[in-house]
DSSP file (Angstrom, degrees, kcal/mol; ACC not computed):
  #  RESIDUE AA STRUCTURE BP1 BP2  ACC     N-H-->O    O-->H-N    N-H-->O    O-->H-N    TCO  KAPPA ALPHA  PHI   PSI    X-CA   Y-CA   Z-CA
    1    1 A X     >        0   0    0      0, 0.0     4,-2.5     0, 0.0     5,-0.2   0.000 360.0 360.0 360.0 -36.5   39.4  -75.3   18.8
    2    2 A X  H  >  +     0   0    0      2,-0.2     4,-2.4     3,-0.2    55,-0.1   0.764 360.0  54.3 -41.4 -42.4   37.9  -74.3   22.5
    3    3 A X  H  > S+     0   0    0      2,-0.2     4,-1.9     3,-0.2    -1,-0.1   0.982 111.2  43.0 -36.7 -75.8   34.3  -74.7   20.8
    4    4 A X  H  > S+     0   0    0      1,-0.2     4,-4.7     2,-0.2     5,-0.3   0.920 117.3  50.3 -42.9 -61.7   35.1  -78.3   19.6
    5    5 A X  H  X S+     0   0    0     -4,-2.5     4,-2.3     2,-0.2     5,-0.3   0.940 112.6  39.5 -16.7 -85.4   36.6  -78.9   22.9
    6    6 A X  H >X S+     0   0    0     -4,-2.4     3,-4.6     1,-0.2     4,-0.8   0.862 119.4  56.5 -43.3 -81.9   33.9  -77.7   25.1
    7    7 A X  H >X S+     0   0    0     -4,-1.9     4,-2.4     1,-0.3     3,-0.9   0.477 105.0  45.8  11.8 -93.4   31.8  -79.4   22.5
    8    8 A X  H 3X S+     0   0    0     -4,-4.7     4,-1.0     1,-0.2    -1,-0.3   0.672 111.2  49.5 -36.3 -40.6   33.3  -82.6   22.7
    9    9 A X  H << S+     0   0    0     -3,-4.6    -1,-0.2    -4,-2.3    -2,-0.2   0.923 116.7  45.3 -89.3 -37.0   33.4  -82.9   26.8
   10   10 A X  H << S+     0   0    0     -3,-0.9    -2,-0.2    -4,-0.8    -3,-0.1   0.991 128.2  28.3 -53.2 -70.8   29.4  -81.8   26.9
   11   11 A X  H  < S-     0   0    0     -4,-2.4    -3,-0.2     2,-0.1    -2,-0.2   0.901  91.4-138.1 -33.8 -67.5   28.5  -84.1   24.1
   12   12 A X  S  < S+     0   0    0     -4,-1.0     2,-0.3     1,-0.2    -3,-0.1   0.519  79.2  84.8  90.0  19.2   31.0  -86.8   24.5
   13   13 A X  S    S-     0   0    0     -6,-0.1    -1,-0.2    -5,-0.1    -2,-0.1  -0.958  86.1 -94.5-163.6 157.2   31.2  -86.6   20.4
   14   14 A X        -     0   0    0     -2,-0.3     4,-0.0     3,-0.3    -9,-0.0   0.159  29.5-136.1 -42.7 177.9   33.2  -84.4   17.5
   15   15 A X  S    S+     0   0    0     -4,-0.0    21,-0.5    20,-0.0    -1,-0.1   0.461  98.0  12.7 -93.5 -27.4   31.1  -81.8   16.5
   16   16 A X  S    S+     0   0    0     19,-0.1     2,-0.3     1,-0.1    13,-0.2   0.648 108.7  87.6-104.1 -34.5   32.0  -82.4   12.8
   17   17 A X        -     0   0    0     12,-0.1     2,-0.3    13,-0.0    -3,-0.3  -0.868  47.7-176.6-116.8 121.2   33.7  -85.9   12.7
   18   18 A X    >   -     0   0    0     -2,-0.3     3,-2.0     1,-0.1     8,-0.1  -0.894  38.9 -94.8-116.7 138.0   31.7  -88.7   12.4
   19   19 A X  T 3  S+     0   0    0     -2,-0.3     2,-0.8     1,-0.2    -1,-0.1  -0.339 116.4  28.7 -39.6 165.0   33.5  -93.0   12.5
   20   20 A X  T 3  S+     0   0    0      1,-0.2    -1,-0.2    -3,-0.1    -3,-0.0  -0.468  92.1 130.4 113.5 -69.4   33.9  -93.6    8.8
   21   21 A X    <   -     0   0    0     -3,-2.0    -1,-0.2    -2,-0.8    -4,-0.0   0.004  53.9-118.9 -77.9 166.0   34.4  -90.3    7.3
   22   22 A X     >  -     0   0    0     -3,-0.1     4,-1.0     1,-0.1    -4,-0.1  -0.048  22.1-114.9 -72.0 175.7   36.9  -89.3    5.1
   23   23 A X  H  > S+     0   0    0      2,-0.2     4,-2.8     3,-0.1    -1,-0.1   0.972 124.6  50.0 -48.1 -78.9   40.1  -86.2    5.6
   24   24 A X  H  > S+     0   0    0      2,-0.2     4,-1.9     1,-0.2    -1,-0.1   0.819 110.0  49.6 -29.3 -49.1   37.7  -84.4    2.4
   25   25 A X  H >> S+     0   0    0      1,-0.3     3,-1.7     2,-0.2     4,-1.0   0.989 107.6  52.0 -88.0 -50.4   34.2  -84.8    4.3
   26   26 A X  H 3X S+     0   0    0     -4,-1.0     4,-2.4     1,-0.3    -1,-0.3   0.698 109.0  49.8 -71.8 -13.7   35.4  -83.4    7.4
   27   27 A X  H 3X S+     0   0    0     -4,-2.8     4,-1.4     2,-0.2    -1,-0.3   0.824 110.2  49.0 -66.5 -25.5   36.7  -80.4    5.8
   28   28 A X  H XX S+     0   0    0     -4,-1.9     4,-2.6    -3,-1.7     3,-2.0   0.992 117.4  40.7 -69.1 -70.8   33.7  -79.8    4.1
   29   29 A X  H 3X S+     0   0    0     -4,-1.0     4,-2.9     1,-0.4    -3,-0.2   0.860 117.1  52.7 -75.2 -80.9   31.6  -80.3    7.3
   30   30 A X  H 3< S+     0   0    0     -4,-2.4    -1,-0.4     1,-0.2    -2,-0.2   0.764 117.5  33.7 -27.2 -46.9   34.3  -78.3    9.2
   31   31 A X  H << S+     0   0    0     -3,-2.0    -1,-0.2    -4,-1.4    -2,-0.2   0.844 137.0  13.4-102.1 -21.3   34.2  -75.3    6.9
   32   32 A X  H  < S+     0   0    0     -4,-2.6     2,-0.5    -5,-0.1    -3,-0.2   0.587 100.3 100.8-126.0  12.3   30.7  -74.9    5.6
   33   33 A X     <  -     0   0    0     -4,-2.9     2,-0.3    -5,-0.3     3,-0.0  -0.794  66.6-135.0 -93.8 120.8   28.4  -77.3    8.1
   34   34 A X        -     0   0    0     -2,-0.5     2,-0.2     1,-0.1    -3,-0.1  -0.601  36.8-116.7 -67.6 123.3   26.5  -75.9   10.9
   35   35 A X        -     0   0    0     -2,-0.3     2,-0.6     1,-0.1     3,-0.1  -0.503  36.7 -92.2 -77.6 149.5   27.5  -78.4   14.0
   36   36 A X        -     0   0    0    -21,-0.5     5,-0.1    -2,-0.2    -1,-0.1  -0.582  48.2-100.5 -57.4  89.3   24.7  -80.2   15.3
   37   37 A X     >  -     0   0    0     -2,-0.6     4,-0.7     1,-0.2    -1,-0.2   0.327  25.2-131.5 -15.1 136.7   23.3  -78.4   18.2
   38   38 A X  H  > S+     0   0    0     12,-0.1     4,-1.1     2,-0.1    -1,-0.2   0.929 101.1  56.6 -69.9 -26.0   24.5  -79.9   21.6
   39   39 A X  H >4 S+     0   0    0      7,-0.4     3,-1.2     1,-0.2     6,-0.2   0.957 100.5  60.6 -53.9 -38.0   20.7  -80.2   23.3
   40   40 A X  H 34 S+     0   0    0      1,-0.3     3,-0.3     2,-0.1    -1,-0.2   0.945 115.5  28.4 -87.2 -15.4   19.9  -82.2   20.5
   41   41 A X  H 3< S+     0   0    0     -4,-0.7     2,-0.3     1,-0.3    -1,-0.3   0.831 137.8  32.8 -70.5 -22.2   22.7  -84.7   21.7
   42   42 A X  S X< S-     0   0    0     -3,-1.2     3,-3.3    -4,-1.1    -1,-0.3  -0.924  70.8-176.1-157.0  75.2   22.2  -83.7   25.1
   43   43 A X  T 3  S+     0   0    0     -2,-0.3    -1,-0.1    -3,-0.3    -3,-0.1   0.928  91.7  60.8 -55.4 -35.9   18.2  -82.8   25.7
   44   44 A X  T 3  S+     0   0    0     -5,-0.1    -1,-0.3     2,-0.0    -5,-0.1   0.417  86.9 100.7-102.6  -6.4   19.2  -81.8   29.5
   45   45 A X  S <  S-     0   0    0     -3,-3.3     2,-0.2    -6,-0.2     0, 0.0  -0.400  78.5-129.6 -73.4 174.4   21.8  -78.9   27.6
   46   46 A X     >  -     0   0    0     -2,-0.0     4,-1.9     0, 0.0    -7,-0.4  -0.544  12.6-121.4-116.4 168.5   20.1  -75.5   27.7
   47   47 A X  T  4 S+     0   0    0      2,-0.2    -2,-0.0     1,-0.2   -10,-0.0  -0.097 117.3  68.5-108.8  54.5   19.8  -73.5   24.0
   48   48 A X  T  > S+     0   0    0      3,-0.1     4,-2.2     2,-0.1    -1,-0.2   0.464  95.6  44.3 -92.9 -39.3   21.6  -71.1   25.9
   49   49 A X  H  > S+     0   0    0      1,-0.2     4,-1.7     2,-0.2     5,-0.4   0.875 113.8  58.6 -71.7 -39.7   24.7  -73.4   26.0
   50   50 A X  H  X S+     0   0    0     -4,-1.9     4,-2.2     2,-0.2    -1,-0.2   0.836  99.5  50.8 -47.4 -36.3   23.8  -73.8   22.5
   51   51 A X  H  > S+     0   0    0      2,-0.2     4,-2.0     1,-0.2    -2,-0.2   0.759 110.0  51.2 -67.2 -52.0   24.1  -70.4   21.6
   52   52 A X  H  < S+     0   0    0     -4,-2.2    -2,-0.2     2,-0.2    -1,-0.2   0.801 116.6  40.3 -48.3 -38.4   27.7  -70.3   23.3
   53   53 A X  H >X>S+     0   0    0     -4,-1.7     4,-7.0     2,-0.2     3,-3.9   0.907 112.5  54.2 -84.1 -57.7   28.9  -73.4   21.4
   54   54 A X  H >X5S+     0   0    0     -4,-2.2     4,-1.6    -5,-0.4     3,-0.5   0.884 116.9  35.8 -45.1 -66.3   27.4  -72.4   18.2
   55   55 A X  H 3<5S+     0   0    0     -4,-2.0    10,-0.4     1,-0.3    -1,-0.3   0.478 110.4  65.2 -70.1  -1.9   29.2  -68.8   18.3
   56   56 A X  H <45S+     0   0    0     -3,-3.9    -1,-0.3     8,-0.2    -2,-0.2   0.884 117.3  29.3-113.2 -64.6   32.3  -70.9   20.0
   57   57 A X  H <<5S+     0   0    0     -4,-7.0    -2,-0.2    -3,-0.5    -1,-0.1   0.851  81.5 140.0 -71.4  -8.8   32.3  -72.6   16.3
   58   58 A X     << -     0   0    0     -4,-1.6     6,-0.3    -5,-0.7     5,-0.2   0.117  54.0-127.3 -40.2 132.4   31.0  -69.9   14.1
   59   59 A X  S    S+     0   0    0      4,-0.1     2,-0.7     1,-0.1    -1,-0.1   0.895  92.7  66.4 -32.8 -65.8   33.3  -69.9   10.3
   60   60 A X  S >  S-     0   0    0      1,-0.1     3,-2.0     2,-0.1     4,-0.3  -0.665  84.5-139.7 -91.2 132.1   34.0  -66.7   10.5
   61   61 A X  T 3  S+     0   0    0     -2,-0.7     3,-0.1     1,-0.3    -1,-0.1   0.678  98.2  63.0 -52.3 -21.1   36.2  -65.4   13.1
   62   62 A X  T 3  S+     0   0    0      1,-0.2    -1,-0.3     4,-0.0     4,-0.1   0.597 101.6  66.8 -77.1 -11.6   34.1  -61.9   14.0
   63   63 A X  S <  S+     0   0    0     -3,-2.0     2,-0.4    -5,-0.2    -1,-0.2   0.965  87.1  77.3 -75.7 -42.4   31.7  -64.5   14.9
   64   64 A X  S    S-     0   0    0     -6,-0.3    -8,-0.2    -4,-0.3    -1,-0.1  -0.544 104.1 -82.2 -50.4  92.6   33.6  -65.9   17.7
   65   65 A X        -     0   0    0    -10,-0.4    -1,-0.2    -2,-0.4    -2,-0.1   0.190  37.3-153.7  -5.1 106.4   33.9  -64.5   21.2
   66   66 A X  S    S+     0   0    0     -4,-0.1     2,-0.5    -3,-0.1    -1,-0.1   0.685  78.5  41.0 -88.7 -15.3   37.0  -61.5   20.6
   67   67 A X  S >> S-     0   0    0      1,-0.1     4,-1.8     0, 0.0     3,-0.7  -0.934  72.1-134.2-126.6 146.7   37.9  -62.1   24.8
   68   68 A X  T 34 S+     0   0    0     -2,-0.5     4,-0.2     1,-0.2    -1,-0.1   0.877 110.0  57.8 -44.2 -43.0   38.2  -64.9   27.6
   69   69 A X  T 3> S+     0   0    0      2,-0.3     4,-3.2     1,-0.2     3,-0.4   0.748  99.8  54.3 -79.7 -15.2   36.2  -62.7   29.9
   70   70 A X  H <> S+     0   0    0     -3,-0.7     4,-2.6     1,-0.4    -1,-0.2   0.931 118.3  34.7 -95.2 -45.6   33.2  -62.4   27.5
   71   71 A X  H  < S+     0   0    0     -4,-1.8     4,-0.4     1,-0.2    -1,-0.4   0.304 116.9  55.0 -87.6  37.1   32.9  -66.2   27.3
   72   72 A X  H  > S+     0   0    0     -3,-0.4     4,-2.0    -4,-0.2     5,-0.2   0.544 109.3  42.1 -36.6 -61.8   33.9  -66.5   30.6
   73   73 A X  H  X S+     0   0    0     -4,-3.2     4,-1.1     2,-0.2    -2,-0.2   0.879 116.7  56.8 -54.7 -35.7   31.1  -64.1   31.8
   74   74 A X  H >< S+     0   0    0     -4,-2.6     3,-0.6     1,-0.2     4,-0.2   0.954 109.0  45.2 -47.5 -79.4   28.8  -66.3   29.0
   75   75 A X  H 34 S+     0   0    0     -4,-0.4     3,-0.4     1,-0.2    -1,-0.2   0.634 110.1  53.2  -2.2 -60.3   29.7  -69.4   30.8
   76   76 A X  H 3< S+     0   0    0     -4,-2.0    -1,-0.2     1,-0.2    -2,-0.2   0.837 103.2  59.8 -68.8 -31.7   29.0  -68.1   34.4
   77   77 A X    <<        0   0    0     -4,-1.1    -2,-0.2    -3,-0.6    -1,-0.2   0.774 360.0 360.0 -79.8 -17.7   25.9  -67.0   33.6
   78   78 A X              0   0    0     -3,-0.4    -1,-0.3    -4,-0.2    -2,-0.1   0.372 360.0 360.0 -59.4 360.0   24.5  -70.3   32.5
């Protein structure tokens, strides 16, 4: 939910949830849809900050950043 988050406040839109859609399509989106890079919402984002977000959402949880300090350090380093 820190991925969306962040997402959401770079972007200024869901990563997943679009007006319109249904409870069914954002679970499909959520659970097997790669979100939508944020440079490509946001050209002025780096694909470093992509890279963060993306791994921020990633399905599976061993995808996901296992400490604060490691995206923390991630984060500073942008």
């Amino acid at each position: 939910s820190l991925g969306v988050t962040i997402y959401e406040m770079a972007t200024g839109r869901h990563p997943f949830f679009s007006t319109g859609d249904t409870s069914q399509l954002l679970y499909q989106r959520i659970t097997k849809a790669a979100a939508l890079a944020p440079s490509a919402v946001r050209p002025e984002l780096t694909t470093e900050f992509d890279e963060i977000i993306q791994r921020m959402l990633g399905k599976s949880p061993h995808l996901r950043p296992r400490k604060c300090e490691t995206l923390i350090n991630a984060l500073k380093g942008l």
